[in-house]
TIPA-616173 format. One record per residue (C-alpha): residue in three letters; x, y, z. Coordinates in steps of 0.05 Angstrom, whole numbers, plus 5000, padded with zeros to 4 digits. Last residue first. Layout:
BEGIN
AlaXYZ ...
//
This chain:
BEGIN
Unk563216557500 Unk569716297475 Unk566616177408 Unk566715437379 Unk572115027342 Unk569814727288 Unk576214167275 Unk578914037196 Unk585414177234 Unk591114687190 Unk597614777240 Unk599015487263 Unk594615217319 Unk598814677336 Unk602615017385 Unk597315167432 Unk601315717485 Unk597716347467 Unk591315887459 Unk591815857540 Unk590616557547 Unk584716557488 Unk580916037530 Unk582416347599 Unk577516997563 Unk572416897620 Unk577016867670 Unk579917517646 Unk576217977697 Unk578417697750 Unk585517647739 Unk588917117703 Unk596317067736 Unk601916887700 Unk608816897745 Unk615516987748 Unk614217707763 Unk609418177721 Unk604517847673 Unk598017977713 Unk592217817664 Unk585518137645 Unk588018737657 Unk586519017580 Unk593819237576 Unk595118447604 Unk591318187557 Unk596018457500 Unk602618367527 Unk600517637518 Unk602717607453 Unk609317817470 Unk609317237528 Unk608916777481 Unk613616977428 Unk618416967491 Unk615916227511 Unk623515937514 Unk627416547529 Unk621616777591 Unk621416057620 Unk627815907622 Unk628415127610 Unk630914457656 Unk623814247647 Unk621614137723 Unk626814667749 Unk623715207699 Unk616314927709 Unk616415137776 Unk620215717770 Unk616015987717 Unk610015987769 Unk602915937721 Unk596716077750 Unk589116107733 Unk589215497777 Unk583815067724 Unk584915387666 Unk591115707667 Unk594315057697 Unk591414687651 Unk594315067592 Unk601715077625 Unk600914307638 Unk599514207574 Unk604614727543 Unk609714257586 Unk607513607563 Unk607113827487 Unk615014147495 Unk617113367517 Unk612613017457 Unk606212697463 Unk605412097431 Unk598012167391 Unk591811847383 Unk587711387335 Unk582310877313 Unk584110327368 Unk579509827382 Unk583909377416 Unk585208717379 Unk583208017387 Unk579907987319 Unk573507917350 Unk575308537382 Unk577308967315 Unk570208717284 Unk565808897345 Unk568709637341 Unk568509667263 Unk561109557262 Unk559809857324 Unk562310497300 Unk566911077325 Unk573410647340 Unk576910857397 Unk581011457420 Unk588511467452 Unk591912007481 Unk599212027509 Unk605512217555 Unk601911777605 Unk595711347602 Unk589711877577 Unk583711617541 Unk577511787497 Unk571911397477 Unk569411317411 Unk565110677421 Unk567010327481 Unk571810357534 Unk576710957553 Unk583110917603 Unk584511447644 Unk592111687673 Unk589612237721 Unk592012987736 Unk589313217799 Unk581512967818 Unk576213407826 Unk573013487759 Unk572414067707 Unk569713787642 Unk569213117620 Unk574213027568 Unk579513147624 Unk580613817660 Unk583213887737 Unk582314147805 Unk586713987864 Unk588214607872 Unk585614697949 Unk580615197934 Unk578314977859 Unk577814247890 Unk573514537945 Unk569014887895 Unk568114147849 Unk567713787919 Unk561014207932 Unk561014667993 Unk560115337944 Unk555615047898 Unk558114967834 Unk558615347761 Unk561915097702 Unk561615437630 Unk568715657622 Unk571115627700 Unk569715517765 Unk563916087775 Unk562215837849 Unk554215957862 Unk551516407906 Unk545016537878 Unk547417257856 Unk552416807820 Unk547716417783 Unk543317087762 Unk549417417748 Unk552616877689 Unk545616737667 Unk544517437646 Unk551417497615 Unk550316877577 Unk542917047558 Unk546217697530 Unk550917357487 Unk546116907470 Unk542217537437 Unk546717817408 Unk549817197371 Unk542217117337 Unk538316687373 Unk535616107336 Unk529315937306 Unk531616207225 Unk536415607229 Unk530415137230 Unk533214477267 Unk532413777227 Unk539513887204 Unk542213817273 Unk540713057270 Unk546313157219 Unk552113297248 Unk557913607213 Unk554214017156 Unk548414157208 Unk554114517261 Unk550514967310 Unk554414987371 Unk549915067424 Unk554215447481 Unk552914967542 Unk551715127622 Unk554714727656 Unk551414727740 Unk554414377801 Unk549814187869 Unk543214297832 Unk538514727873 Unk531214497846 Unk528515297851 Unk534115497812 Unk533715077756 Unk526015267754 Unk527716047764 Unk533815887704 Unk528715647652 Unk524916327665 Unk530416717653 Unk531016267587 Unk525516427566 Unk526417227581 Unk533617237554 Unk530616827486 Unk531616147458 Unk525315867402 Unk533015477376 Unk537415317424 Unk542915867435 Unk544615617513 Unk544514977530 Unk543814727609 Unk547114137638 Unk544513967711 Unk548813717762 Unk547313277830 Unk552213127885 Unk552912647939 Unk547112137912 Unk543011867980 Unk538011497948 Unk533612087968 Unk537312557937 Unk537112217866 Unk528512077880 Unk528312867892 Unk532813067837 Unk527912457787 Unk521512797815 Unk524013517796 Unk526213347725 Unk519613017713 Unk516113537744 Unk519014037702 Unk517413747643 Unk521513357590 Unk520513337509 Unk526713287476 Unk525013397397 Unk530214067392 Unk524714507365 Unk519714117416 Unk524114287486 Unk524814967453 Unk516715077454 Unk516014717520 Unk522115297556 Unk525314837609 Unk531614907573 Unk537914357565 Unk535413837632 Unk540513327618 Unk541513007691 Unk549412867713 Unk548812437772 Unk554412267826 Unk554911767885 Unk554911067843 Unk555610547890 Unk551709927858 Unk547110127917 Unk546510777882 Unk544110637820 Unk539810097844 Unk536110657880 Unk536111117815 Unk533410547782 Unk527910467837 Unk526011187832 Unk524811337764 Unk529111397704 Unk529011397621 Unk526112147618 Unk531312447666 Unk536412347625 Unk542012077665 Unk549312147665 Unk553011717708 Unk558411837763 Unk562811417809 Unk567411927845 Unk572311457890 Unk573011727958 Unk574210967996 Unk578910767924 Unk575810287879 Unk578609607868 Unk578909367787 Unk577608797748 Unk571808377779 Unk570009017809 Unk569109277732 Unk565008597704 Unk560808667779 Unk558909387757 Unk556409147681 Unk553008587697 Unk548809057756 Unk548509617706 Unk545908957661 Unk541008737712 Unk537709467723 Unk536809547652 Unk541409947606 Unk539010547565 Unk540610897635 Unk547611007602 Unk544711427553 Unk548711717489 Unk553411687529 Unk557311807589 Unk559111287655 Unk564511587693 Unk568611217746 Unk574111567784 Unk579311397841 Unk580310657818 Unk584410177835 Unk589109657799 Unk590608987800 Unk597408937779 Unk599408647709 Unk597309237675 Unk597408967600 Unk592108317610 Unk587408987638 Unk586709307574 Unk585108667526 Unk580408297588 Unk577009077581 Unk576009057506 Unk572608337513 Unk568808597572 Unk566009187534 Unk565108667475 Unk559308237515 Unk556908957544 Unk554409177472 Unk551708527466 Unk546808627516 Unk546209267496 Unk543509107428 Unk537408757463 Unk534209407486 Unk532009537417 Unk529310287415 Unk535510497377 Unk538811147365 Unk545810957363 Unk549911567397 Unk557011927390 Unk555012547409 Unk553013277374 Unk545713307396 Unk542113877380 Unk536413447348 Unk534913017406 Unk534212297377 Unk530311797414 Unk531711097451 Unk538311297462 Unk544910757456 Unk552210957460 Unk554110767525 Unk561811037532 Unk564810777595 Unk570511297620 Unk575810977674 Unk580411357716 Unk587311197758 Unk591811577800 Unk598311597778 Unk603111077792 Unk608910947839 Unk613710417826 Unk611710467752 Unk612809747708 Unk605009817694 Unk604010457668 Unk610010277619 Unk605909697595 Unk599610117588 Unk603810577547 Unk606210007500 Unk600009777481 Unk597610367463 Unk602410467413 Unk600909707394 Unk593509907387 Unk595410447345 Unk598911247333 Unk599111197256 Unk592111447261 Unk592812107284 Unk589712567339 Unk590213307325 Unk583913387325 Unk582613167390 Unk586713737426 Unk593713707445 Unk592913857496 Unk586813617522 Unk579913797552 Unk582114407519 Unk574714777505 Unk579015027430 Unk577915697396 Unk573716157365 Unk574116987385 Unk569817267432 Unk575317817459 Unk572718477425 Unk565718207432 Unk567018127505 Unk571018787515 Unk564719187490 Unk559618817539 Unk564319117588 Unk565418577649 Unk561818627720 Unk567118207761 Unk567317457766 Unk565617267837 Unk571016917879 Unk574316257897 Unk582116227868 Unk583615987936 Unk590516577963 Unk596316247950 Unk598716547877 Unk596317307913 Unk589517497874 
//
């Protein structure tokens, strides 16, 4: 692939023997550094201070803004989120009383009023909310912020807690994206992971989403649920395929009962051995391509006139704690219960609980719980990492004028390490240039771990396998 050429094509049959060489544990980098490597003497007055500095800029990044809604109204036993399982609609209300208190706190340190490219509701369930509270919530944000003509407003939706009017509120309060959690289709994994959803659900909720006029629709799929197999789960994939979502994730289950404990309620004995989901993997890897979807990267897939494709074409595609997305680099600020933001050379993460959440803001204070200042050699392994996962190139001259460095002194351990995938051909090393061929896009992981600097450092994280 030539540096200019759009980094849109088909992932190459791979040896099954070269995966389980390669399938190794590591980090999804939706940051660098990664969440674990947060800290808490990073606070609300180091927060403070970036949002200050955001504001004195002549010229300012592009801005996002993650809601966290943590509230379900039942428990789905793979579930690794932040959630409050809760069939009391009332605690919302309040919920939203201190998501305006934390966002008078944000917003009384930008000064200007500023606008919005992205929106992103996540959860738990953001449809926990009724119809008048979206509405509260919506007029709160466009009391505080504008939003750009193109701005992505997206929620996630389980299909279960929508019909057709909400999805029709939905829209009119201008959301243009859903997210639905559809997992397996399969009735025997839907009950060994308590999420009970048919097809006709799913398919009455895609229909009412188009109908409202939503620009693009994604599914999240799991792979390695427990009651799995490659001909269930071929069978889950006709019934995705039949409904045509515009962007496709498809999940590794990470099976971690010590950390989370809904995930103790699921029989370990019911789950696909690695063999197996390494073979559902491949499977679903061909069967969405032979159906003409875009492989963009780790475990997203797109239709090929989809924003999420274009954005791989014209490089304007990027990572946050979202996934892929179609926006360059972003400063985004987080509200609510453990969410995660971005303003400048730094992260910032919230509180986890409501407890301590309502607490900190009736003090006055942002709900800070920790994050990190990130130093001059972070910034450029970032933006070597995202690169490599999103352009699946990195120019040494580019980054050699922007840090003032030579690129093959300062990364030479590096680039030794990296002799390795490039025997295999899974990367180009030669020129001033790193180039993931075809065949390596599946390893981009282990590439950019080459560059993670903290790894020599001990993280109480669980990182998953590649594949």
């Amino acid at each position: 692939m030539k540096m200019n050429e759009p980094a849109r094509f088909s992932l190459p049959e791979i040896p099954e023997e070269l995966i389980r060489r390669f399938d190794k544990l590591g980090p999804r980098y939706t940051s660098y550094p990664t969440a674990d490597r947060f800290h808490t003497g990073f606070d609300a007055k180091s927060y403070i201070q970036y949002l200050k500095e955001r504001s004195r800029l002549s010229t300012k990044p592009p801005l996002s803004l993650y809601i966290h809604i943590p509230f379900c109204a039942s428990l789905c036993y793979y579930c690794a989120c932040n959630k409050v399982i809760t069939k009391d609609h009332g605690r919302s209300a309040k919920y939203l009383e201190y998501l305006e208190k934390e966002l008078q706190l944000v917003t009384a340190h930008l000064h200007d009023r500023e606008v919005l490219s992205q929106l992103h509701l996540g959860g738990g369930t953001p449809t926990f909310l009724s119809h008048a509270e979206m509405r509260q919530l919506m007029e709160m944000l466009r009391a505080n912020f504008d939003f750009s003509e193109d701005a992505e407003i997206s929620i996630e939706i389980d299909p279960r807690t929508v019909d057709a009017a909400t999805l029709q509120v939905l829209a009119e309060l201008g959301f243009n994206r859903t997210s639905l959690g559809v997992q397996d289709f399969n009735p025997e994994v839907q009950k060994a992971i308590h999420r009970l959803q048919t097809f006709e659900l799913v398919d009455n909720t895609v229909q009412a989403s188009r109908a409202a006029g939503f620009q693009s629709i994604n599914f999240d799929l799991i792979y390695g649920l427990p009651k799995q197999n490659l001909d269930s789960f071929s069978e889950t994939l006709d019934q995705v395929i039949a409904l045509s979502p515009d962007r496709i994730a498809l999940y590794n289950y990470a099976h971690l009962p010590t950390r989370f404990k809904p995930q103790r309620r699921i029989a370990e004995a019911d789950l696909p051995s690695a063999e197996q989901r390494l073979q559902i993997f491949l499977m679903s890897l061909r069967r969405l391509q032979a159906e003409g979807y875009v492989y963009i990267g780790l475990d997203h897939f797109a239709r090929p006139d989809d924003s999420l494709a274009r954005a791989m074409d014209d490089g304007s595609l990027h990572r946050n704690f979202q996934g892929y997305t179609t926006r360059s680099d972003c400063d985004l600020i987080g509200l609510g219960l453990s969410s995660i933001g971005k303003i400048g050379a730094s992260y910032v993460q919230n509180l986890r609980t409501l407890d301590e959440y309502y607490a900190c803001l009736d003090k006055g204070e942002l709900p800070v719980e920790k994050g990190i200042d990130l130093s001059m050699d972070d910034l450029l392994r970032r933006q070597i990492i995202m690169s490599l996962m999103c352009s699946s190139t990195v120019d040494f001259n580019v980054l050699e004028q922007q840090y003032g460095i030579s690129f093959p002194d300062y990364f030479a351990h590096e680039l030794a390490q990296l002799a390795y995938y490039a025997k295999e051909k899974m990367i180009n090393l030669s020129g001033n240039a790193i180039t993931v061929e075809a065949r390596g896009r599946l390893f981009v992981r282990a590439v950019g771990m080459a560059f993670d600097h903290y790894l020599t450092r001990q993280t109480t994280a669980n990182y998953s396998k590649l594949i």
